[in-house]
C-alpha positions as CSV (number, residue, x, y, z in Angstrom):
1,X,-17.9,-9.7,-15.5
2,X,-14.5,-12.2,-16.0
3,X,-13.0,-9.7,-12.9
4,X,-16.0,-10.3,-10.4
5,X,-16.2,-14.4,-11.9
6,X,-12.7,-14.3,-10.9
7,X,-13.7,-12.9,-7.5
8,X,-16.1,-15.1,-6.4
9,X,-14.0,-18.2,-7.1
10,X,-11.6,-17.2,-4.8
11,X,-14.3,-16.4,-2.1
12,X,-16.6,-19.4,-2.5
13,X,-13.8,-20.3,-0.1
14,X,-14.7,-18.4,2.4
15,X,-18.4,-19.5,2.5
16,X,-17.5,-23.2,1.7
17,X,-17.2,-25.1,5.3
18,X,-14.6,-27.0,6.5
19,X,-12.1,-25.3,5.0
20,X,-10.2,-24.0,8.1
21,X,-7.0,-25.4,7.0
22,X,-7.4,-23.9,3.6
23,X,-8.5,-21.0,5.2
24,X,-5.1,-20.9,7.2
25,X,-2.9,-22.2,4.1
26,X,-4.1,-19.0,2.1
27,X,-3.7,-16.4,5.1
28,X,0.1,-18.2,5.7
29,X,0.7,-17.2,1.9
30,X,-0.5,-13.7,1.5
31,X,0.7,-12.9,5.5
32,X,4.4,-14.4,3.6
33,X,3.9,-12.3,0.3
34,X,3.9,-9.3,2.6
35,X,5.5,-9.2,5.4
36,X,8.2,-12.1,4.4
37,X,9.3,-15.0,5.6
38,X,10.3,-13.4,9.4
39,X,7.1,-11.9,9.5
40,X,5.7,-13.9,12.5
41,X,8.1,-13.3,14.5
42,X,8.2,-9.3,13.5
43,X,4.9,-9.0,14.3
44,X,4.8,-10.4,17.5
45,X,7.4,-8.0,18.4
46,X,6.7,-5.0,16.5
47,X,2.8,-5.6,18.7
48,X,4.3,-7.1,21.6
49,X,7.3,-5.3,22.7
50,X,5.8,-2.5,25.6
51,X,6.7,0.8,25.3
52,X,4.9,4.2,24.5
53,X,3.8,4.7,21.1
54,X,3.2,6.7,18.1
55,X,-0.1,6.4,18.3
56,X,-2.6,5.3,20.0
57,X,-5.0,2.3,19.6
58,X,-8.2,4.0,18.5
59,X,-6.5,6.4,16.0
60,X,-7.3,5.7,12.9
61,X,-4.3,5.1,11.0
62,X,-3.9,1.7,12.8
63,X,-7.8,1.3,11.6
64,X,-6.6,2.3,7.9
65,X,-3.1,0.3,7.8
66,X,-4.3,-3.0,9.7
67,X,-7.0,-3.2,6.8
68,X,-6.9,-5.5,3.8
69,X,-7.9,-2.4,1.7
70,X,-3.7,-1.7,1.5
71,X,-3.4,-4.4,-1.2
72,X,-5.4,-1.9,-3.4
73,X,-4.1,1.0,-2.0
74,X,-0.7,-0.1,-2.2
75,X,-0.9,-0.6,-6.0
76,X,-2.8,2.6,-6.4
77,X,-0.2,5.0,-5.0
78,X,2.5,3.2,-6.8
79,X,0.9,4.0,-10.0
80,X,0.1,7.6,-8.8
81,X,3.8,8.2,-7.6
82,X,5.6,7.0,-11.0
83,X,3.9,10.2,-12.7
84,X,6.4,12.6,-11.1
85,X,9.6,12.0,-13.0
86,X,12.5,12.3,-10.6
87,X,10.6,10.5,-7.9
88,X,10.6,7.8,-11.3
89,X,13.7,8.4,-12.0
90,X,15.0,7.5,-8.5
91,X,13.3,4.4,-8.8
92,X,14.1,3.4,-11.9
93,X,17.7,4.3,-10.9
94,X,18.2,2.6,-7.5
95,X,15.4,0.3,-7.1
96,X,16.0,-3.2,-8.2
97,X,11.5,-3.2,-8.1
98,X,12.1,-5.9,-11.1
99,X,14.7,-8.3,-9.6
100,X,12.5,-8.4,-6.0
101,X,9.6,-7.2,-5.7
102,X,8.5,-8.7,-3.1
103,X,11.6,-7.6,-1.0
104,X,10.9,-3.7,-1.4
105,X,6.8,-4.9,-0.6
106,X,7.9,-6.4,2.6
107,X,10.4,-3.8,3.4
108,X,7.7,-1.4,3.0
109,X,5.0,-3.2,4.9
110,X,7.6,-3.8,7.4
111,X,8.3,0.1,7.7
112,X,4.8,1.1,8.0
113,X,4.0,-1.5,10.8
114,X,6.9,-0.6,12.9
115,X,5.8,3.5,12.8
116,X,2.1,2.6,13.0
117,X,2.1,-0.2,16.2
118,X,6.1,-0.8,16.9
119,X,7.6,1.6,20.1
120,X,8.2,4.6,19.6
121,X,12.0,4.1,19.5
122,X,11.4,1.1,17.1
123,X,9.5,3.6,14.8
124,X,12.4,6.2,15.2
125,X,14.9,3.8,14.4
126,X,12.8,2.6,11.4
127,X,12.5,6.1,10.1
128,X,16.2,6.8,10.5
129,X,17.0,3.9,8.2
130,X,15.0,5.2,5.6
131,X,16.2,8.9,5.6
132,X,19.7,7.0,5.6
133,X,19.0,5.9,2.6
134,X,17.4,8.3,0.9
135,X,20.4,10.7,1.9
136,X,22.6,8.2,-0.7
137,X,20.2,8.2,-3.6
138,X,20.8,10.9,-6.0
139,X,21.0,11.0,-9.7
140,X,19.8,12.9,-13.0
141,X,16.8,12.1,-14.4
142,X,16.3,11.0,-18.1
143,X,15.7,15.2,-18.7
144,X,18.7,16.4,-17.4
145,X,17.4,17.5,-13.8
146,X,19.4,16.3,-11.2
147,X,17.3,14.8,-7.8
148,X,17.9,13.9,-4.5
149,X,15.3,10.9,-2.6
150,X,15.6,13.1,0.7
151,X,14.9,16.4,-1.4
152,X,11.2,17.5,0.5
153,X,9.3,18.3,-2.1
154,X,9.6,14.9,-3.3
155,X,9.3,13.6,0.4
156,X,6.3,15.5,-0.1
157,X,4.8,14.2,-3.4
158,X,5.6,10.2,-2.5
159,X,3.8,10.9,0.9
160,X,0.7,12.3,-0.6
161,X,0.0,9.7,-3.0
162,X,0.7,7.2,-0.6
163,X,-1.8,8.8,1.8
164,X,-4.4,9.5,-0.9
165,X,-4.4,5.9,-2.2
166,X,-4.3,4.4,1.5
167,X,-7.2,6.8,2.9
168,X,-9.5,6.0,-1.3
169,X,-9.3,2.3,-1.0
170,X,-9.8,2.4,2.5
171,X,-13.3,3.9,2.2
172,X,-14.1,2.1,-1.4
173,X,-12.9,-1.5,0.1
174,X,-12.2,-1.4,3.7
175,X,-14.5,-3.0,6.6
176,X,-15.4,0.0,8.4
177,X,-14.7,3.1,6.3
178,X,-13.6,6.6,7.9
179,X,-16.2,9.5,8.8
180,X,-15.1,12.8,8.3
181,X,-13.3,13.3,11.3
182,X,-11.8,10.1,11.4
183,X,-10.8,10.6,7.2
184,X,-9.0,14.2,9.1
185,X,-7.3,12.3,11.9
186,X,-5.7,9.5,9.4
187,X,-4.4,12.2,7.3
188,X,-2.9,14.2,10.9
189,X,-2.0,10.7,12.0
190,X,-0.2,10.4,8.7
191,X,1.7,13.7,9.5
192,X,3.9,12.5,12.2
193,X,5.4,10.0,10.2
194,X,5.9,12.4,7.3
195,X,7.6,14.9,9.5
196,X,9.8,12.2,10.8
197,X,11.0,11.2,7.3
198,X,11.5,14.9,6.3
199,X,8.4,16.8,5.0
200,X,8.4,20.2,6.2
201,X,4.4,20.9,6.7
202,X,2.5,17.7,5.6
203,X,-1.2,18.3,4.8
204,X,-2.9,17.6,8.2
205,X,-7.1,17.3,6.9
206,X,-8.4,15.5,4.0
207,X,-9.5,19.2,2.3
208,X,-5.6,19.8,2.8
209,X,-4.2,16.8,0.9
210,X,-6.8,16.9,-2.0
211,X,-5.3,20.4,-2.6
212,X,-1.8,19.8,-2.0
213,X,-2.4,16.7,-4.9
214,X,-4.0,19.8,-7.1
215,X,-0.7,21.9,-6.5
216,X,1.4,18.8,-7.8
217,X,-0.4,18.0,-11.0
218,X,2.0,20.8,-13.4
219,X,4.6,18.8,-12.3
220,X,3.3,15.2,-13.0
221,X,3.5,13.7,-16.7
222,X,4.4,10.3,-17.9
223,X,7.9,8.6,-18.4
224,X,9.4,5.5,-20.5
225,X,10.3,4.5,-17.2
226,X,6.8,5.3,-15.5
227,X,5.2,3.4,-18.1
228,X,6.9,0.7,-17.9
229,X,6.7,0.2,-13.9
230,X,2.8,0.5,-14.7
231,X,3.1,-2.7,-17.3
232,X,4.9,-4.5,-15.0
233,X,2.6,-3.7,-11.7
234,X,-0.7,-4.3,-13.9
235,X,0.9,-7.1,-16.5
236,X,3.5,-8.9,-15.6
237,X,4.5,-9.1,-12.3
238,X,6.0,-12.3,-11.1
239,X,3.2,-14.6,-9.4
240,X,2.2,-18.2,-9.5
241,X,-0.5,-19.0,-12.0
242,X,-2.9,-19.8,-9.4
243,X,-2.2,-15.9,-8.1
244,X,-3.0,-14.3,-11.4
245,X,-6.3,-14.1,-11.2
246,X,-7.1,-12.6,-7.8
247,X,-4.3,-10.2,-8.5
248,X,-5.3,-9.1,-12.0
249,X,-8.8,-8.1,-9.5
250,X,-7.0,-5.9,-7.4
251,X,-5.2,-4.7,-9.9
252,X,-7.9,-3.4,-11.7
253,X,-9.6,-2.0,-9.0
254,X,-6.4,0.0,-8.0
255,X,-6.8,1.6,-11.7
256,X,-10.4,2.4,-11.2
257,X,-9.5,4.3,-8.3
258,X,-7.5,6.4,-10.3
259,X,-8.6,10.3,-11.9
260,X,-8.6,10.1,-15.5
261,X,-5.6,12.4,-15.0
262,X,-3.2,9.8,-13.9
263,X,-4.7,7.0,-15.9
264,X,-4.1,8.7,-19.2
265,X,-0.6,9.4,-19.1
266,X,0.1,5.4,-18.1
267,X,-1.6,4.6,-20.8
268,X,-4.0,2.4,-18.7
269,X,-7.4,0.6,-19.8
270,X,-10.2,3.0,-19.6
271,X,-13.0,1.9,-17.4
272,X,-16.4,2.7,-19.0
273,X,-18.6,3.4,-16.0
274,X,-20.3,-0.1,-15.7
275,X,-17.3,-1.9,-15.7
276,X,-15.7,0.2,-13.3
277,X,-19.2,-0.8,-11.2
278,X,-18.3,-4.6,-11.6
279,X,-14.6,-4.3,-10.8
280,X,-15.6,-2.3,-7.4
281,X,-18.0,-5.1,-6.7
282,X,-15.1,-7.8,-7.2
283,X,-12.6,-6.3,-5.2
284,X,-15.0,-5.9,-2.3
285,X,-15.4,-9.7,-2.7
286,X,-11.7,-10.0,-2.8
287,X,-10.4,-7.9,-0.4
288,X,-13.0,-9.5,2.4
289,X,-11.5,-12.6,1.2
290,X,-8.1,-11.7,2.0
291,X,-9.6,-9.9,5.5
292,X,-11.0,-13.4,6.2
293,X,-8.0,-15.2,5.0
294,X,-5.1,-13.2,7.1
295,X,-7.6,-13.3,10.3
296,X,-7.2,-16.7,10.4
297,X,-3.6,-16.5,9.9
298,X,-3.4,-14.0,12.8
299,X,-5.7,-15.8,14.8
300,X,-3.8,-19.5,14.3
301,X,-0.5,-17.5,14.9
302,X,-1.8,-16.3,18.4
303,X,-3.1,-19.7,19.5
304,X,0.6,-21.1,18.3
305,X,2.3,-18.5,20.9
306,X,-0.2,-19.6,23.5
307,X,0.7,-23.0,23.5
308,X,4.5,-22.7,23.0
309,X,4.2,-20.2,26.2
């Protein structure tokens, strides 16, 4: 009940009239949360600049990734990916995910909107960034095995959880949730990317990827350092007060979306089934608030550039 109260104060806004420029003021924040402080002027070219792409507009991994439903699904396959321990470890090790968080979000948003709608070169060069970096990031986990970031498997496990979280929350929260061939062709959409950033044979239909998750789970148990990445994404991340709220929503409705299997481990609140119910509820409220907040952002964004022009 306090996660759905929370939700509907943030979206009386959206109901309330007159409230364009709040409307705008919220989109302005969340859009800068994300995507950072250049992010304007990224999107307009990563949308903008002409040039064959990746894919094409009616596939449906530009449906899935221009959805508000990412904010869940975001959190979701963080929380999934900490449970393999070298793909942790590697984090833990080389990420600075405490001292800016918000930098490795926008980097990350920022990656997955150049591959998704950037040029194909612009995706290309995105991807060999990445695999630049992952070719430096090597260590020993806090169990003596040694790991590599651009070792496959793990390429492997970080994509599927990623993909698994991004396709759930879509259907649970997005605005137009995936039938089955269009849940097939996100994950096959999903593929090209993977194989760009090293993955061998990503799964390619959503039968695929629900076993390939099955395959991992021997090797997935719970770390010091998992557990703690899981505090700080669920408890204490660094936000406003006024953000608190609405985040500890989606928050909580990334946990629900997760199997008992994964919750356990973390050492996560278990949902008893009719909370679970009321925290779906509130993050549908939430997340088509923050739809109808970054629309307007978009939308005031475009009108700027028409005017300017």
């Amino acid at each position: 009940m306090f996660a759905l109260a929370c939700a509907r104060t943030v979206a009386d806004m959206a109901i309330t009239p007159d409230l364009g420029p709040v409307r705008r003021r919220l989109g302005r924040e969340l859009f800068t949360m994300v995507a950072g402080p250049d992010g304007p002027q990224n999107r307009d070219r990563i949308h903008n600049t002409p040039g064959p792409r990746w894919f094409a507009d009616d596939r449906p991994i530009r449906q899935v990734h221009a959805d508000a439903s990412m904010f869940v699904g975001g959190l979701r396959a963080l929380l999934l990916q900490s449970l393999h321990p070298l793909a942790m470890a590697g984090v833990a090790q080389h990420s600075d995910y405490r001292g800016d968080p918000w930098g490795r979000l926008q980097r990350t948003s920022t990656f997955l909107a150049v591959t998704t709608f950037g040029t194909a070169a612009d995706a290309q060069r995105a991807v060999d960034r990445v695999r630049g970096i992952h070719h430096r990031v090597h260590g020993t986990a806090a169990d003596g095995r040694p790991y590599r970031a651009d070792d496959p498997h793990l390429l492997e496990w970080v994509h599927i959880a990623e993909v698994d979280s991004f396709l759930l929350a879509h259907q649970l929260y997005g605005a137009a949730p995936l039938d089955q061939d269009g849940r097939d062709g996100y994950v096959a959409d999903a593929a090209r990317t993977a194989e760009a950033l090293g993955v061998p044979d990503p799964p390619r239909t959503e039968a695929d990827l629900a076993a390939r998750i099955a395959a991992f789970r021997p090797e997935l148990h719970s770390t010091e350092a998992a557990r703690d990445a899981a505090r700080f994404l669920l408890l204490t991340p660094p936000l406003p007060l006024a953000a608190r709220l609405p985040y500890g929503v989606l928050a909580a409705a990334a946990v629900a979306m997760l199997p008992t299997w994964a919750r356990l481990p973390l050492r996560v609140p278990y949902l008893p089934v009719t909370e679970a119910t009321g925290i779906r509820v509130a993050g549908r409220v939430l997340v088509g608030t923050i739809r109808w907040a970054l629309a307007a952002n978009s939308t005031a964004d475009a009108a700027a550039e028409q005017l300017s022009g």
